[in-house]
Each structure stands twice: as structure tokens, then as C-alpha cells.
PDBQT receptor file of N, H, CA, C and O in Angstrom, charges set to zero:
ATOM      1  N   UNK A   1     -45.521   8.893  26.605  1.00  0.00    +0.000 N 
ATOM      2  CA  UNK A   1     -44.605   9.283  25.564  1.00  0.00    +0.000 C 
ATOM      3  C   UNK A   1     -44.917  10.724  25.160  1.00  0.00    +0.000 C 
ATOM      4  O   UNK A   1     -46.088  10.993  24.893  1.00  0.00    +0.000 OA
ATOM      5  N   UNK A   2     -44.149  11.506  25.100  1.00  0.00    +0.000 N 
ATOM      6  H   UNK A   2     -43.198  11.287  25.316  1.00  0.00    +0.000 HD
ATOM      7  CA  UNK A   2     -43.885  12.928  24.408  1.00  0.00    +0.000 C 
ATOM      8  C   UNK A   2     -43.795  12.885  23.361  1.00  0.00    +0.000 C 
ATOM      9  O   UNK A   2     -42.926  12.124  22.934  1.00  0.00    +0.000 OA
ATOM     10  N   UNK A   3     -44.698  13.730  22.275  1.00  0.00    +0.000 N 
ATOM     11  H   UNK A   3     -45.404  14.348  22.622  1.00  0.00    +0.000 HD
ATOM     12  CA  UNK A   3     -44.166  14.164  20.938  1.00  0.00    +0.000 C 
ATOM     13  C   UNK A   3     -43.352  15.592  21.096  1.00  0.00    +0.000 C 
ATOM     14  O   UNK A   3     -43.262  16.389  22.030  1.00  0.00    +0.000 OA
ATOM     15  N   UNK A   4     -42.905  15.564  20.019  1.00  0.00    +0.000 N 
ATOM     16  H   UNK A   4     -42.978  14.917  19.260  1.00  0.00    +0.000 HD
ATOM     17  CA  UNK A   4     -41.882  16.604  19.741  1.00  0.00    +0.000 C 
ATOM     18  C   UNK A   4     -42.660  17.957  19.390  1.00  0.00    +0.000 C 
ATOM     19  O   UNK A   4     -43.797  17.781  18.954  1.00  0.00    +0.000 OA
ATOM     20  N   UNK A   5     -42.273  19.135  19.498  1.00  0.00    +0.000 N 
ATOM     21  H   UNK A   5     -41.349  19.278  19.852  1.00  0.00    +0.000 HD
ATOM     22  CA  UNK A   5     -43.147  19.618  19.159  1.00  0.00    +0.000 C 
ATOM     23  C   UNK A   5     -42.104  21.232  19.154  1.00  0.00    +0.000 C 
ATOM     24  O   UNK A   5     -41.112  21.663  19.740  1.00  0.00    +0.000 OA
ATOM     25  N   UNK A   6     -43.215  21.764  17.955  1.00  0.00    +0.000 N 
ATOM     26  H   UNK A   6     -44.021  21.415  17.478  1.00  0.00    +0.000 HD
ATOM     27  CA  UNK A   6     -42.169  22.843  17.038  1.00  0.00    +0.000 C 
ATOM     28  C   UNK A   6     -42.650  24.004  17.863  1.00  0.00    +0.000 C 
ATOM     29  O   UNK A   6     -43.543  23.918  18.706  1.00  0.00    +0.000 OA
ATOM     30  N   UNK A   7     -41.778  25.445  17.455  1.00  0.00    +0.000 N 
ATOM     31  H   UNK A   7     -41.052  25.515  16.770  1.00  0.00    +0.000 HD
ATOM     32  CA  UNK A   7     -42.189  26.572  18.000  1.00  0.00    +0.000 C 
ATOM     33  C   UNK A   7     -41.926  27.564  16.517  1.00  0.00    +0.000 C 
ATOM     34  O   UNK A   7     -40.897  27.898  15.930  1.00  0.00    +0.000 OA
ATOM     35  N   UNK A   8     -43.152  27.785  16.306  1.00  0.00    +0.000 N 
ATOM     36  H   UNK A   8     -43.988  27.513  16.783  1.00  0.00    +0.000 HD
ATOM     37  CA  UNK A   8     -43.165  28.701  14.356  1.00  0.00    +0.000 C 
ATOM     38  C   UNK A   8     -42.762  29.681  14.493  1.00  0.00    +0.000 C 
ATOM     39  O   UNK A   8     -42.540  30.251  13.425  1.00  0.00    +0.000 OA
ATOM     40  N   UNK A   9     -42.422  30.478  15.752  1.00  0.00    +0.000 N 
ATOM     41  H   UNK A   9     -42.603  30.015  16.620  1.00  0.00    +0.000 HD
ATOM     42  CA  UNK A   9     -41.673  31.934  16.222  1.00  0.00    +0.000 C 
ATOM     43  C   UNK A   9     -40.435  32.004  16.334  1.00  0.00    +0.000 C 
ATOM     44  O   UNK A   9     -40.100  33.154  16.048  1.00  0.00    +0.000 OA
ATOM     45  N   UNK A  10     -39.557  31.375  16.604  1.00  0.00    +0.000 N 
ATOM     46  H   UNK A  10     -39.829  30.441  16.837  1.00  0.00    +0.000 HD
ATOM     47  CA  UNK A  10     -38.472  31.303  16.536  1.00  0.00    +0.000 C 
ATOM     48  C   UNK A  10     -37.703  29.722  16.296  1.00  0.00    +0.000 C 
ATOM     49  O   UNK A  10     -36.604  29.455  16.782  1.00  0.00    +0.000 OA
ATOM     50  N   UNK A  11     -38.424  28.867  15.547  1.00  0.00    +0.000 N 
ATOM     51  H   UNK A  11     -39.316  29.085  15.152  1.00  0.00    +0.000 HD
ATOM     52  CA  UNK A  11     -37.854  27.795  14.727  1.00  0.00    +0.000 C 
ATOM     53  C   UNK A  11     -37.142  27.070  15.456  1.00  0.00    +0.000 C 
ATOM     54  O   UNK A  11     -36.158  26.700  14.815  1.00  0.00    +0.000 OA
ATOM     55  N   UNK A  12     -37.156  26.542  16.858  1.00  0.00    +0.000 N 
ATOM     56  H   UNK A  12     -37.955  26.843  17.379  1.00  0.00    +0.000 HD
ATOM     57  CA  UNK A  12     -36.963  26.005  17.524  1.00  0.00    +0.000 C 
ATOM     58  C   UNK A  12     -37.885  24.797  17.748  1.00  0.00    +0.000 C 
ATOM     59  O   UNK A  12     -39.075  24.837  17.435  1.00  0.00    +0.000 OA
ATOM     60  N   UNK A  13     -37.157  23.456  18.436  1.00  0.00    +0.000 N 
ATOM     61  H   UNK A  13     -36.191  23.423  18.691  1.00  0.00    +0.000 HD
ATOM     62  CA  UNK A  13     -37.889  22.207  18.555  1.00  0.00    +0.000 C 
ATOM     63  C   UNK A  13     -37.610  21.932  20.000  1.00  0.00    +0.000 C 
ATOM     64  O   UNK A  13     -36.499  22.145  20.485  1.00  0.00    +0.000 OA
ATOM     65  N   UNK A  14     -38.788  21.380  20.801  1.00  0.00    +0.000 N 
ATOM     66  H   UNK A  14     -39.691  21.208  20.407  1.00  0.00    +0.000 HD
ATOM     67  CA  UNK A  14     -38.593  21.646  22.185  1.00  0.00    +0.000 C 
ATOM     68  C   UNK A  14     -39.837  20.108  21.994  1.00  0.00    +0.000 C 
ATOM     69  O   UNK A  14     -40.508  19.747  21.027  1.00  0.00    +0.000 OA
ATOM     70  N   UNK A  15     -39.671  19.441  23.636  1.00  0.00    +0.000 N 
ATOM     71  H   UNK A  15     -39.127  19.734  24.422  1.00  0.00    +0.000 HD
ATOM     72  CA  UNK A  15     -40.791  18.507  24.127  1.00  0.00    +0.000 C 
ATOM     73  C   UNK A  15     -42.036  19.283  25.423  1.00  0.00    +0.000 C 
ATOM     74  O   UNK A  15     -42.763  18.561  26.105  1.00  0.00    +0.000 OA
ATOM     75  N   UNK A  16     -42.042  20.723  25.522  1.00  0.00    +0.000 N 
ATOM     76  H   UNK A  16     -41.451  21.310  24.969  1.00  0.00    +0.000 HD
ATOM     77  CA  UNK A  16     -42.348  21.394  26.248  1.00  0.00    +0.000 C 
ATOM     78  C   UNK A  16     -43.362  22.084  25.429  1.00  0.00    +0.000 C 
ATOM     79  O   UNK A  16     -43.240  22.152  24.206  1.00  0.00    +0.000 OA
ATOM     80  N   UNK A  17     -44.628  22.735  26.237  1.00  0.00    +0.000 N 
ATOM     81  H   UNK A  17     -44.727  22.680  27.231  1.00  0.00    +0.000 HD
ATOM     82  CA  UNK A  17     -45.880  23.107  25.732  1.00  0.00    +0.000 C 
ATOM     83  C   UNK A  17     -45.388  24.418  25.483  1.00  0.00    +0.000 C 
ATOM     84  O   UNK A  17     -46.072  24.797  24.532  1.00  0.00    +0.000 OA
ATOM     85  N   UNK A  18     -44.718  25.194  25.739  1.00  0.00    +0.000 N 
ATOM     86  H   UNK A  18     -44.162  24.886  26.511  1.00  0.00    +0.000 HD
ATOM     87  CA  UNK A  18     -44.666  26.621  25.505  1.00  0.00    +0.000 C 
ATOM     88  C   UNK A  18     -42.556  26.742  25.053  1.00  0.00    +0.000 C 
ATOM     89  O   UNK A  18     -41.687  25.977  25.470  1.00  0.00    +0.000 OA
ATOM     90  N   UNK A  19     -42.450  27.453  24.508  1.00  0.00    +0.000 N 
ATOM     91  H   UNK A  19     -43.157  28.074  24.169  1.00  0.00    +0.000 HD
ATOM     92  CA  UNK A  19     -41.064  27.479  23.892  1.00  0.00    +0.000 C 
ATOM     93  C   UNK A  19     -39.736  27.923  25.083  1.00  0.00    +0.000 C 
ATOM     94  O   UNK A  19     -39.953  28.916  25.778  1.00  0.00    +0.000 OA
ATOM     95  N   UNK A  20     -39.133  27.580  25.169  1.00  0.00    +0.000 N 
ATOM     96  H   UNK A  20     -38.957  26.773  24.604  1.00  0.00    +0.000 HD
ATOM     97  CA  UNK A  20     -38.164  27.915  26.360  1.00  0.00    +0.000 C 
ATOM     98  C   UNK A  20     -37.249  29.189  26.170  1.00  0.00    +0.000 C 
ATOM     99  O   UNK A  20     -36.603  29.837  26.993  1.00  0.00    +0.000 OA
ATOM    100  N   UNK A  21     -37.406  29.320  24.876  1.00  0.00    +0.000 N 
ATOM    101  H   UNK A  21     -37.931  28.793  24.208  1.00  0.00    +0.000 HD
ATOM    102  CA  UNK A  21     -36.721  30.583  24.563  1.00  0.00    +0.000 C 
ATOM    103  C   UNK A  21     -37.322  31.849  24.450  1.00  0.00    +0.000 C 
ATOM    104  O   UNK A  21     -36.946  32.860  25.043  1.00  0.00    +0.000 OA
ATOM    105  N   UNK A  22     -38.321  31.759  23.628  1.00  0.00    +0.000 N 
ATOM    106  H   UNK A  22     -38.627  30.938  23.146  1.00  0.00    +0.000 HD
ATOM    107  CA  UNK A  22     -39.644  32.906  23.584  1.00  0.00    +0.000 C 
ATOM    108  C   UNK A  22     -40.713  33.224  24.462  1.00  0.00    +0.000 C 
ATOM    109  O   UNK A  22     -41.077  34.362  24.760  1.00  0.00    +0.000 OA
ATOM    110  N   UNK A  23     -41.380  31.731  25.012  1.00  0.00    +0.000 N 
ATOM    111  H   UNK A  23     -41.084  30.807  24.770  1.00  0.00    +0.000 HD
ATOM    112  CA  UNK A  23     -42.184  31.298  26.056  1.00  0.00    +0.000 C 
ATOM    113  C   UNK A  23     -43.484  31.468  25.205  1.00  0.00    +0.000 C 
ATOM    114  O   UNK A  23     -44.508  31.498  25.888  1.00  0.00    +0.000 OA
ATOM    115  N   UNK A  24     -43.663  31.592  23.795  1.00  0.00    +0.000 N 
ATOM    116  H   UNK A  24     -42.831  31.568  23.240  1.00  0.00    +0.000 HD
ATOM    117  CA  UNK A  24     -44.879  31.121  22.979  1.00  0.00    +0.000 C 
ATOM    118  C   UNK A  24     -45.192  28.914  23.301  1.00  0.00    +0.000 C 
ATOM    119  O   UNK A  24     -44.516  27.913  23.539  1.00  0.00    +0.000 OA
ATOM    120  N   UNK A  25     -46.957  29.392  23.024  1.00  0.00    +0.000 N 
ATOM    121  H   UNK A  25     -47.506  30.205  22.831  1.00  0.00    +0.000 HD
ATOM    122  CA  UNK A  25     -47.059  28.105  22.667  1.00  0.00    +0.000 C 
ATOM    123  C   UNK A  25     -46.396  27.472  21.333  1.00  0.00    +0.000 C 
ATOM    124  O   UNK A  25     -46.159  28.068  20.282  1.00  0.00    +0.000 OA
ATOM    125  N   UNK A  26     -46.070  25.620  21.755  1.00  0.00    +0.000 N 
ATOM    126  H   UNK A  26     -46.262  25.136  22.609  1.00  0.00    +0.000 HD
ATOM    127  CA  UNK A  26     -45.508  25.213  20.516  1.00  0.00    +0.000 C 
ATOM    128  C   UNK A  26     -46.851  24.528  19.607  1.00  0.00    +0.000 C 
ATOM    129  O   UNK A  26     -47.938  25.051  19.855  1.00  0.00    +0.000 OA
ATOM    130  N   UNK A  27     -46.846  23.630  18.787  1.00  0.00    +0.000 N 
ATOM    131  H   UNK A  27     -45.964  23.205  18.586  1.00  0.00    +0.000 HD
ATOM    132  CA  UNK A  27     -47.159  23.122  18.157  1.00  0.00    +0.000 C 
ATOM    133  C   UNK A  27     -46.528  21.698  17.880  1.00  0.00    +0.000 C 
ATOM    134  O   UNK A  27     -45.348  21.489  18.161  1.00  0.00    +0.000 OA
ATOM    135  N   UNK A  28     -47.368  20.684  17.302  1.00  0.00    +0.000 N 
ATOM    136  H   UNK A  28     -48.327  20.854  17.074  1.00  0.00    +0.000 HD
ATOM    137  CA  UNK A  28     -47.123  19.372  17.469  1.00  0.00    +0.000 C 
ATOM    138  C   UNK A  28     -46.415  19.205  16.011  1.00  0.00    +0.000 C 
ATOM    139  O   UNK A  28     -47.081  19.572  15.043  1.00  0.00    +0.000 OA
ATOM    140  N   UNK A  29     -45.037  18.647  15.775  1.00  0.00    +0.000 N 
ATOM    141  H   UNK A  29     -44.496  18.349  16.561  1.00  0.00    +0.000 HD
ATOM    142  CA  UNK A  29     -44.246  18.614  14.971  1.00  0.00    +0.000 C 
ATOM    143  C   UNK A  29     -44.776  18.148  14.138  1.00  0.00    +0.000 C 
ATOM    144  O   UNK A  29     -45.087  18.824  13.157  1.00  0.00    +0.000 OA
ATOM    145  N   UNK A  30     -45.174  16.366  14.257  1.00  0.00    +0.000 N 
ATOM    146  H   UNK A  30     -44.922  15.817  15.054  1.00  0.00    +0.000 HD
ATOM    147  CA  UNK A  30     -45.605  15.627  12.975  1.00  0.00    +0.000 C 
ATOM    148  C   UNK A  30     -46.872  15.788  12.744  1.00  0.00    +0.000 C 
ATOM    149  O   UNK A  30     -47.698  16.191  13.563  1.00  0.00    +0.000 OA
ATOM    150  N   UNK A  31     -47.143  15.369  11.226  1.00  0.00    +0.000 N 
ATOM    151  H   UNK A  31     -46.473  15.041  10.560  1.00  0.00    +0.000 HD
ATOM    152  CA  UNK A  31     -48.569  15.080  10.633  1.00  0.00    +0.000 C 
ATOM    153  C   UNK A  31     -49.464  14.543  11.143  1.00  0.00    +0.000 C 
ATOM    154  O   UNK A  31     -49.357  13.737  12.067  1.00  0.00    +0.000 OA
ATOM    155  N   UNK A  32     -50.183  14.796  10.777  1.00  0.00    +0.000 N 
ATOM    156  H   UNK A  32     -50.270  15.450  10.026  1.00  0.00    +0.000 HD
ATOM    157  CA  UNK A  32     -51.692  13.459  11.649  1.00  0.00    +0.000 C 
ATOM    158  C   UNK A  32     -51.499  12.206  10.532  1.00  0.00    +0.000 C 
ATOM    159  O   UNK A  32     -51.024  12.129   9.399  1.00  0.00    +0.000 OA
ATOM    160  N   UNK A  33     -51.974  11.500  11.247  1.00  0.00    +0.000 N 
ATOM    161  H   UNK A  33     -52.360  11.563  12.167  1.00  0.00    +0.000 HD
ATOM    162  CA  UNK A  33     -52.008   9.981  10.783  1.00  0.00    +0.000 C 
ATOM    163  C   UNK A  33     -52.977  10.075   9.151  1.00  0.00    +0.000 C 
ATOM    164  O   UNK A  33     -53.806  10.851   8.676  1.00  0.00    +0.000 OA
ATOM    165  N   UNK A  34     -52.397   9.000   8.777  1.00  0.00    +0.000 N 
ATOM    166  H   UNK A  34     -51.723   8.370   9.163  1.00  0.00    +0.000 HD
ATOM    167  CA  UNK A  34     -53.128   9.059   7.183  1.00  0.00    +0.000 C 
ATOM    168  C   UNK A  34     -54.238   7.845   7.458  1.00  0.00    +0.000 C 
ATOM    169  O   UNK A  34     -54.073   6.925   8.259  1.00  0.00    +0.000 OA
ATOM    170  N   UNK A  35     -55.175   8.011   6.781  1.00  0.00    +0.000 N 
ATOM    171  H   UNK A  35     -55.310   8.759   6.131  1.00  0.00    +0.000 HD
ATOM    172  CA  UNK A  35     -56.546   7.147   6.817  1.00  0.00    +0.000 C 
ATOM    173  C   UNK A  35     -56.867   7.392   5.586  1.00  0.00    +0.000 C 
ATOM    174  O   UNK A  35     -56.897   8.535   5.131  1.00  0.00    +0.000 OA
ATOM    175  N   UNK A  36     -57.231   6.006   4.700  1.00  0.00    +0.000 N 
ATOM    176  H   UNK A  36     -57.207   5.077   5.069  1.00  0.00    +0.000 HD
ATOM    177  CA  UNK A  36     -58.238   6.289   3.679  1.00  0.00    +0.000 C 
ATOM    178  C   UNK A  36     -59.823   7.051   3.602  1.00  0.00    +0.000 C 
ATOM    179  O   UNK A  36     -60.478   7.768   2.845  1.00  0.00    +0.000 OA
ATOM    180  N   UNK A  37     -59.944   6.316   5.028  1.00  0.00    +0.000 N 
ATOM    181  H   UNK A  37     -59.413   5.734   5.643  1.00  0.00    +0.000 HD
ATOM    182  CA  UNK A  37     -61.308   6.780   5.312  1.00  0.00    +0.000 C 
ATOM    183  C   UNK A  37     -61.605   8.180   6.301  1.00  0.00    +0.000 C 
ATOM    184  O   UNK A  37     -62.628   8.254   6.982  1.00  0.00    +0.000 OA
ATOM    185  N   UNK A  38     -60.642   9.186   6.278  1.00  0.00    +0.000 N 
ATOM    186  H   UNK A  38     -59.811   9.125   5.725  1.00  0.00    +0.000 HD
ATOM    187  CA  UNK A  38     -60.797  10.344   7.150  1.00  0.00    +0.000 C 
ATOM    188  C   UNK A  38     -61.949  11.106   6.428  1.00  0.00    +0.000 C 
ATOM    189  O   UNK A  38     -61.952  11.423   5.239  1.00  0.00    +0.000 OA
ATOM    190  N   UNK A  39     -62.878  11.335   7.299  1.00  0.00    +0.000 N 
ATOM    191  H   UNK A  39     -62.876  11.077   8.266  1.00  0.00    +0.000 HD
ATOM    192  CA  UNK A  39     -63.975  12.098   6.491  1.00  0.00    +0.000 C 
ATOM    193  C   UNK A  39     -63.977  13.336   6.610  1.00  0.00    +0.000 C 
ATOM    194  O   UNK A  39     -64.791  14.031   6.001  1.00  0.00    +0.000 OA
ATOM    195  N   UNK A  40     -62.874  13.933   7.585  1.00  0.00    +0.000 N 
ATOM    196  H   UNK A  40     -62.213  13.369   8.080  1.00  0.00    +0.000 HD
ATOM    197  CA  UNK A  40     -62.750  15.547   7.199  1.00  0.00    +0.000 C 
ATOM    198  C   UNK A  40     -61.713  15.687   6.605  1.00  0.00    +0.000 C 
ATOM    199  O   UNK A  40     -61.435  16.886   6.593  1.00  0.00    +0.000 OA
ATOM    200  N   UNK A  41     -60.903  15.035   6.045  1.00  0.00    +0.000 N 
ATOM    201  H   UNK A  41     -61.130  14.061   6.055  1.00  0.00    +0.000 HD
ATOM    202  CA  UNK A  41     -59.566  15.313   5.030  1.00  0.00    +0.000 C 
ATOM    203  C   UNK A  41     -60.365  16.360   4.085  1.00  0.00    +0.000 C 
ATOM    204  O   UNK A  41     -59.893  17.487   3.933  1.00  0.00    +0.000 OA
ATOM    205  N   UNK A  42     -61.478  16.017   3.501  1.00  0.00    +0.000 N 
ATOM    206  H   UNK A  42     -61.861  15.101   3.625  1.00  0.00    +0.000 HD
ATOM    207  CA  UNK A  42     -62.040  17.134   2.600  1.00  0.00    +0.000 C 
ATOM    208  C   UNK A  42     -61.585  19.151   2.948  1.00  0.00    +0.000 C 
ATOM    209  O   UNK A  42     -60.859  19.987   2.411  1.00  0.00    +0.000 OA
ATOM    210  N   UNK A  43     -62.687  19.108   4.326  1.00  0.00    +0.000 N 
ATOM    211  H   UNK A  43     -63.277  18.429   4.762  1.00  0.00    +0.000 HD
ATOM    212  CA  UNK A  43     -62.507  20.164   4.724  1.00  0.00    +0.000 C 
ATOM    213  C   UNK A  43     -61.050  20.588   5.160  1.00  0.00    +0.000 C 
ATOM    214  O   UNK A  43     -60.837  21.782   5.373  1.00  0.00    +0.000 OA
ATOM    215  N   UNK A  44     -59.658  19.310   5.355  1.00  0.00    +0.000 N 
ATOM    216  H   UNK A  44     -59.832  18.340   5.182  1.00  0.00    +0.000 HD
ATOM    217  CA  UNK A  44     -58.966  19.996   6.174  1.00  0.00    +0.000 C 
ATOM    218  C   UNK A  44     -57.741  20.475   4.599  1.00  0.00    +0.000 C 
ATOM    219  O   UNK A  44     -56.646  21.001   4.798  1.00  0.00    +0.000 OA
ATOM    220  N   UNK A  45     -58.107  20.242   3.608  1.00  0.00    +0.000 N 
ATOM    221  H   UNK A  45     -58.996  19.815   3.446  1.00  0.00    +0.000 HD
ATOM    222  CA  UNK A  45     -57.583  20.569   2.386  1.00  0.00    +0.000 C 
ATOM    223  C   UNK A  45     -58.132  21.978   2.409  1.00  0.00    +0.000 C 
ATOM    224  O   UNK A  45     -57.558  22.946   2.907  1.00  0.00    +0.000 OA
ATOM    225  N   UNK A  46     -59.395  21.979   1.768  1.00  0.00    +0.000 N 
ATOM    226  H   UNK A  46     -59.861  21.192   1.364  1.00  0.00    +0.000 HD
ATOM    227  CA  UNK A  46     -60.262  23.011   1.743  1.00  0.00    +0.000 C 
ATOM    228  C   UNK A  46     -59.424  24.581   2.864  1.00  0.00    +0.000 C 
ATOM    229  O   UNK A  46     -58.956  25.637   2.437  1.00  0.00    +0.000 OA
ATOM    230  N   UNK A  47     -59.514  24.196   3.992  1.00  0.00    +0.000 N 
ATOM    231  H   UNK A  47     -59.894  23.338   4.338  1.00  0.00    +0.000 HD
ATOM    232  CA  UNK A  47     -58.933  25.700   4.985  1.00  0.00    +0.000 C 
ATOM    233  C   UNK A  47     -57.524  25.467   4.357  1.00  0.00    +0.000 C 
ATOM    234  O   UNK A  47     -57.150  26.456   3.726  1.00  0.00    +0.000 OA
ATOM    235  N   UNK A  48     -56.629  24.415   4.360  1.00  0.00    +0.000 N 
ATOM    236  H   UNK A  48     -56.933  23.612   4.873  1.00  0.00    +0.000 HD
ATOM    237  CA  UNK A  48     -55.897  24.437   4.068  1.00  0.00    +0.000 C 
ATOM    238  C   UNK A  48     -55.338  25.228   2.581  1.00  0.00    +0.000 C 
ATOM    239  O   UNK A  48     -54.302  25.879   2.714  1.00  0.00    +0.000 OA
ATOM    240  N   UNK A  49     -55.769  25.209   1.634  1.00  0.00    +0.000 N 
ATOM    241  H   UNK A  49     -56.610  24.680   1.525  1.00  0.00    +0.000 HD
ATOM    242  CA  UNK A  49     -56.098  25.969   0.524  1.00  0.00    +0.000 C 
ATOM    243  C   UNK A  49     -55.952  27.690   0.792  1.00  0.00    +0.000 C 
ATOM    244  O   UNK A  49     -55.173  28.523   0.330  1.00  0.00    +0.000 OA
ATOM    245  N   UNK A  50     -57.256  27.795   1.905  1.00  0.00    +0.000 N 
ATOM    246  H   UNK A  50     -57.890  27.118   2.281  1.00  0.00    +0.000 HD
ATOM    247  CA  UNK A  50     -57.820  28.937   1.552  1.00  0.00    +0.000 C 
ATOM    248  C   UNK A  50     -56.836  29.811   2.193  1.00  0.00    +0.000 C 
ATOM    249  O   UNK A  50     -56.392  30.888   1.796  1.00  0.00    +0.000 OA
ATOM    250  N   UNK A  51     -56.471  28.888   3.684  1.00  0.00    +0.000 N 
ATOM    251  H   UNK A  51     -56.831  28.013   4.007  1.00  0.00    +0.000 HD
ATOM    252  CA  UNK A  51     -54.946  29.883   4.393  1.00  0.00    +0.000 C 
ATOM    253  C   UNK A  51     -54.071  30.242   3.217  1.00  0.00    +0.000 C 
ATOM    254  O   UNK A  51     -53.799  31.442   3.258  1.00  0.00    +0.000 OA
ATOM    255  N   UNK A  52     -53.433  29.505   1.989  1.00  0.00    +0.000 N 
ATOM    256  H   UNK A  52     -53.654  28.530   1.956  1.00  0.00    +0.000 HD
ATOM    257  CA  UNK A  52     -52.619  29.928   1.302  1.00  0.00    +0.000 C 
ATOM    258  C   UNK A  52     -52.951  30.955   0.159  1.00  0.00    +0.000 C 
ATOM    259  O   UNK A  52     -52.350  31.344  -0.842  1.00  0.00    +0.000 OA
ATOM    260  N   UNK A  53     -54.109  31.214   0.714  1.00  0.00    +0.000 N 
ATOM    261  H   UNK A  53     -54.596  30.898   1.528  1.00  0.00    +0.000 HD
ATOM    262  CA  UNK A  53     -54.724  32.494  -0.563  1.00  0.00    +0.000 C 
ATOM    263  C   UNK A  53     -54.568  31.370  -2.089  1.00  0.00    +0.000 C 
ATOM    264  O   UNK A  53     -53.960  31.911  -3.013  1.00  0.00    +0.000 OA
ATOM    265  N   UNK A  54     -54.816  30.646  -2.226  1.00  0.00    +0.000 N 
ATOM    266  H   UNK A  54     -55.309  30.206  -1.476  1.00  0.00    +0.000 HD
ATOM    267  CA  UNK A  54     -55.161  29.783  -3.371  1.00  0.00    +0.000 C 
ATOM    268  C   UNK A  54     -56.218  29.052  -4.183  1.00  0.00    +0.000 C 
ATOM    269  O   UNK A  54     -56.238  28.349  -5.193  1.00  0.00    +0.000 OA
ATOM    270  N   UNK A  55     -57.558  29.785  -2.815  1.00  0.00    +0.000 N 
ATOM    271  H   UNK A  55     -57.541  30.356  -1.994  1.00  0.00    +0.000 HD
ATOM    272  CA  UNK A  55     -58.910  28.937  -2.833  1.00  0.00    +0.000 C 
ATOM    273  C   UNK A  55     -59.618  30.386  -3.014  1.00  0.00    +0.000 C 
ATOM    274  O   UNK A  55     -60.843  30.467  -3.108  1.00  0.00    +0.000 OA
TER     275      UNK A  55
């Protein structure tokens, strides 16, 4: 099975590793799975934060 997967350069959605229009790599559309028990959710807030200049 293929996930879907985005391209942040030109906002396009493709099932292909690199974008068909730009020829950048894509990125994997959906979220990661939710777990109560993820033990790096901490840290992945944390970068997450700090990318937005908010930390």
C-alpha cells in the first residue's frame, strides 16, 4: 500500500517519492499515529516549538 504524500514546494499531492512537477522530494501527507505512551512526543513538541520561533 502507498501513502499519499505531499510536495511543500509547489503544493501538490502525488503517490511518488519525488514531485512530478518540480522533481523535489515529497513528504508523507498524514500524521504519525497517536500513542498514549510515545516517549518522544516530548521532544517531538519541543523541535516542534522551537521551528516556530516560539520556544
Amino acid at each position: 500500500m502507498k501513502l499519499l504524500k505531499y510536495c511543500p514546494h509547489c503544493d501538490r499531492y502525488t503517490f511518488e517519492d519525488k514531485c512530478p512537477a518540480c522533481g523535489r522530494p515529497t513528504v508523507i501527507a498524514h500524521p504519525p499515529k497517536y500513542s498514549p505512551k510515545d516517549k518522544y512526543g516530548e521532544y517531538r513538541r519541543k523541535a516542534k516549538l522551537r521551528e516556530r520561533g516560539l520556544n
